[in-house]
C-alpha positions in Angstrom: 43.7 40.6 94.1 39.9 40.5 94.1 38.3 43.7 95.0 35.3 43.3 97.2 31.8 45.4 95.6 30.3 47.1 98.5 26.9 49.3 98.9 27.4 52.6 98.7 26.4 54.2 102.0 23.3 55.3 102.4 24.4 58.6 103.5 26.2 59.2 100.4 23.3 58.4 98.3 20.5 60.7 100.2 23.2 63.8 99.3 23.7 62.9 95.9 20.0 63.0 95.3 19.4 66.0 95.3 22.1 66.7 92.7 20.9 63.4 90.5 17.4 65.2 90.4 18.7 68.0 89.3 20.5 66.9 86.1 17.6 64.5 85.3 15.9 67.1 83.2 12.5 67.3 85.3 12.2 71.2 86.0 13.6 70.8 89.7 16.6 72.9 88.5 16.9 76.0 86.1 18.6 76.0 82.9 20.3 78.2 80.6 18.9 77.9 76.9 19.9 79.9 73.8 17.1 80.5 71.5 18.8 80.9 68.0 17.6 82.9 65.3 19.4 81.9 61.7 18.4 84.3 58.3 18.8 82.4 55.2 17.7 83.4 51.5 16.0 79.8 50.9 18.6 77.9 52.4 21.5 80.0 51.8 22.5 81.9 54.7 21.7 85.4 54.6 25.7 87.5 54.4 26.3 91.3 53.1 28.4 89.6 51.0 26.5 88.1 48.4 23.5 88.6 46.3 20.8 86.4 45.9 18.8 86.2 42.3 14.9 84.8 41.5 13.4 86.9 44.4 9.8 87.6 44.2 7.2 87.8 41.8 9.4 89.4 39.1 12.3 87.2 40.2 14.8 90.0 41.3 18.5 89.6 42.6 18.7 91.6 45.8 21.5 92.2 48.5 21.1 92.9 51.6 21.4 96.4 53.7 20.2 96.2 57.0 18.3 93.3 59.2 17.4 94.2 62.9 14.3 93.1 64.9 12.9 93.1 68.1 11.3 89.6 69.9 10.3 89.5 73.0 8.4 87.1 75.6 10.4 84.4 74.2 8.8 81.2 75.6 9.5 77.5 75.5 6.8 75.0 75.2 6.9 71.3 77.4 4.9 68.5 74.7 1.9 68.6 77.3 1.2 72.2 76.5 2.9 73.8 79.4 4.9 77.2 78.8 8.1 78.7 80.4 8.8 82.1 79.7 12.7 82.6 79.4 14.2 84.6 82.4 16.3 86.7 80.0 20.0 87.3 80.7 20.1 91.5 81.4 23.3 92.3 79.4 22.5 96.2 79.5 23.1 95.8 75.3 20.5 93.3 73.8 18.1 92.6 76.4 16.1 94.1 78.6 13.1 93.1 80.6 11.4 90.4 78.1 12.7 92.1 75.2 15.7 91.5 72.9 17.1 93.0 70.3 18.3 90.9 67.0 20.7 92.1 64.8 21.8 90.5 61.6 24.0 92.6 59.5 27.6 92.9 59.9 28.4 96.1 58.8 30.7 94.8 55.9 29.9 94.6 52.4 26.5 96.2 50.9 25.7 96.6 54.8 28.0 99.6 55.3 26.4 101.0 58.8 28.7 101.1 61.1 27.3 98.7 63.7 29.4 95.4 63.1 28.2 93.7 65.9 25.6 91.3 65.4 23.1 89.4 67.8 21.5 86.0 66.8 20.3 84.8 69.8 17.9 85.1 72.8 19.5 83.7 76.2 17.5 83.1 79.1 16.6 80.7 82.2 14.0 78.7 82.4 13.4 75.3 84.3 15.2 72.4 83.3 12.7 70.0 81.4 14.1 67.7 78.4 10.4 67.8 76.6 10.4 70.9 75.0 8.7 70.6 71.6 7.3 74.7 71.1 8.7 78.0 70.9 6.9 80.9 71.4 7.8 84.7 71.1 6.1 88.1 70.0 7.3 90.4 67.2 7.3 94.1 68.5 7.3 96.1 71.8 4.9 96.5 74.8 2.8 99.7 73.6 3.9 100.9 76.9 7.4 100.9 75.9 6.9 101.6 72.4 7.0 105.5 72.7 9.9 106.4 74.6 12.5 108.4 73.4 15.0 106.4 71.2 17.7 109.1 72.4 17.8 108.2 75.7 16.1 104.9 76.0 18.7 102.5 77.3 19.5 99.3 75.6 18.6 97.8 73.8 15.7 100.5 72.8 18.5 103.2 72.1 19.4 101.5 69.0 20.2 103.5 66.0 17.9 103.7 63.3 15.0 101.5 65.5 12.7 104.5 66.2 10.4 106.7 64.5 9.2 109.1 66.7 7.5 109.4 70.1 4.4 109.2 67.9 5.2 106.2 65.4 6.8 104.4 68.0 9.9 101.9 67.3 10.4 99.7 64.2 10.3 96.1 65.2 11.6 95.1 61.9 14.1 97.0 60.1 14.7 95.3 56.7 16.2 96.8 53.9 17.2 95.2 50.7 18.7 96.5 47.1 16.6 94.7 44.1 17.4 95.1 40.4 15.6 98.5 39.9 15.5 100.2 43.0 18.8 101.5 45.3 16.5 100.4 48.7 13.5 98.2 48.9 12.4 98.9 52.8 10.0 96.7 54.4 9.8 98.7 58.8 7.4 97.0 60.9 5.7 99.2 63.7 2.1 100.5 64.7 0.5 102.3 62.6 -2.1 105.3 63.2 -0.6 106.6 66.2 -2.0 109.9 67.6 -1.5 111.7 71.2 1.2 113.1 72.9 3.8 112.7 75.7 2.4 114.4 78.3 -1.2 112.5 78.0 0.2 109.4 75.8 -0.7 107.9 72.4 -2.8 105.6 71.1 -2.4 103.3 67.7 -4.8 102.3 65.3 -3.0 99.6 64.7 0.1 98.2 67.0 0.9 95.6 64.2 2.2 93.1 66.3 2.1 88.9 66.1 2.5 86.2 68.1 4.7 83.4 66.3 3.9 80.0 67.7 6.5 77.0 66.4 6.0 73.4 66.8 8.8 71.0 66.5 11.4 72.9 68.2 14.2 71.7 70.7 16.0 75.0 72.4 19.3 72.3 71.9 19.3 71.2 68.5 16.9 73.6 66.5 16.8 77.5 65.3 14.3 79.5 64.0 14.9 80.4 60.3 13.8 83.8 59.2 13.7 83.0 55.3 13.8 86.4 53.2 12.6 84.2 50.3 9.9 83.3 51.5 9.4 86.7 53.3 9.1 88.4 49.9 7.5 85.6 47.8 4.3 87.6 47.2 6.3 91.0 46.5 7.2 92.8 43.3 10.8 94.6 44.4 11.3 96.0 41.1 8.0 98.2 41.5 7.8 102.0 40.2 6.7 104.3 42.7 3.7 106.5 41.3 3.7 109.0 44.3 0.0 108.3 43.3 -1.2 105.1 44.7 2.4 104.4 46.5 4.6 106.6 47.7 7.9 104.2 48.8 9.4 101.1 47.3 8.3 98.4 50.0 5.9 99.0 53.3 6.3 101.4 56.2 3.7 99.4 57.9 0.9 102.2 56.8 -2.0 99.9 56.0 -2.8 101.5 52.5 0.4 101.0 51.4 0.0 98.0 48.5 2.9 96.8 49.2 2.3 95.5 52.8 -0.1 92.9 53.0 1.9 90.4 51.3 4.9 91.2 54.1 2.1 91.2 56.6 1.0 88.1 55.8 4.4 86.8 56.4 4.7 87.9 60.0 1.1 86.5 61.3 -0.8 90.1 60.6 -3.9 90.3 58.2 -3.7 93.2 56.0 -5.6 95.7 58.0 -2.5 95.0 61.0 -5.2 92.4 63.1 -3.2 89.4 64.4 -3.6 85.8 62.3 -1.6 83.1 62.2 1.8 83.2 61.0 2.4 80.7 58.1 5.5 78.4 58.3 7.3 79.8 55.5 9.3 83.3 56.4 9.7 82.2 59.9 9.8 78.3 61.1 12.2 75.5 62.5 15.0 74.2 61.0 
């Protein structure tokens, strides 16, 4: 038996519009993306499990301790130049506001912490276009947010071993690494100079924060590397503290410390903690 093709009633196609034009990818809809963040030693990926040799300028083996950072204003980039902040998910753990927390240790192996749970991602909502080609995000915390009291900040600001002090603020990297000659080769990124107090405030000579900007990235196919390699490139992690000239293996983000320009460089900062541009090398698109 021959079956007859008839129209589709014209009813039936003005209510499915609606839903056509909303899968079609052209921002009439919102979406959920996942932003993924993947650490790697060149292209190894980064584990507490393993050590990784010919690091830096004296070629060092290190192993990893402890990897947390906070991103926020995550933003994805259309091809014509338009930007869409994420909406971020509010999980009352990672994210809160704009800001997220990334963590990237496990707790096993060299990175004996206690926290095994790990965060590689930044989810959000933002419209549903299928020409996103950028990716842009902020390292650090609003300077408004960046002197509360770790204690009892909630999440994800209340996590352990991310704040300073009300003066100094949080540590929007926390990156510690074992070389060949010294037990822990710190490299905490946070504003620097801080002065005032709660009652009337503070203020920061320097709040040591970048914007990354990445070309080249689709939210469903791409990550954003964070390459330790590269990161510590310019670095000597078998240096001698003097207590002279320097006074801790690595950078506390002070900006006499020898040892951080090189790092700065890295994360988009000039060596006196202004913003530049942040070279494709410790963080870009794979």
């Amino acid at each position: 038996m021959k079956l007859l093709k008839r129209p589709l009633p014209a009813l039936f196609l003005l209510s499915a519009l609606p839903f056509l034009q909303a899968c079609g990818g052209d921002g009439s809809a919102e979406k959920k993306f996942s932003v993924r963040f993947s650490p790697q030693v060149g292209t190894q990926p980064l584990s507490c499990a393993a050590s990784y040799p010919n690091i830096g300028k004296t070629g060092t083996t290190i192993e990893l301790l402890e990897f947390k950072m906070y991103v926020r204003d995550v933003t994805l980039v259309r091809a014509n130049g338009e930007k869409h902040a994420l909406k971020l998910d509010q999980d009352g753990t990672w994210q809160r506001d704009a800001i997220a927390l990334l963590d990237f240790e496990d707790g096993t192996g060299t990175c004996d912490t206690g926290s095994p749970e790990t965060r590689l991602e930044v989810v959000g909502r933002a419209p549903d276009f299928n020409d996103y080609t950028g990716l842009e995000f902020k390292v650090g915390l609003p300077e408004e947010q960046n002197h509360l009291d770790g204690a009892t900040a909630p999440a994800p600001l209340n996590a352990p071993g991310m704040w300073w002090s009300w003066k100094g603020g949080y540590k929007f990297v926390r990156l510690e690494v074992r070389s060949t000659k010294n037990a822990t080769w710190f490299f905490h990124l946070g504003a620097s100079g801080c002065t005032g107090s709660t009652a009337e405030g503070y203020t920061c000579a320097s709040t040591n924060q970048s914007t990354v900007a990445l070309s080249g990235f689709d939210p469903e196919a791409n990550q954003v590397v964070l390459d330790l390699a590269a990161l510590y490139a310019g670095s000597d992690l078998d240096h001698s503290v003097d207590f002279k000239t320097d006074n801790i293996a690595g950078c506390m983000s002070s900006i006499s410390d020898p040892e951080c320009a090189a790092l700065f460089s890295q994360v988009g900062l000039a060596a006196d903690g202004s913003p530049r541009d942040v070279p494709a090398s410790f963080i870009r698109v794979r």
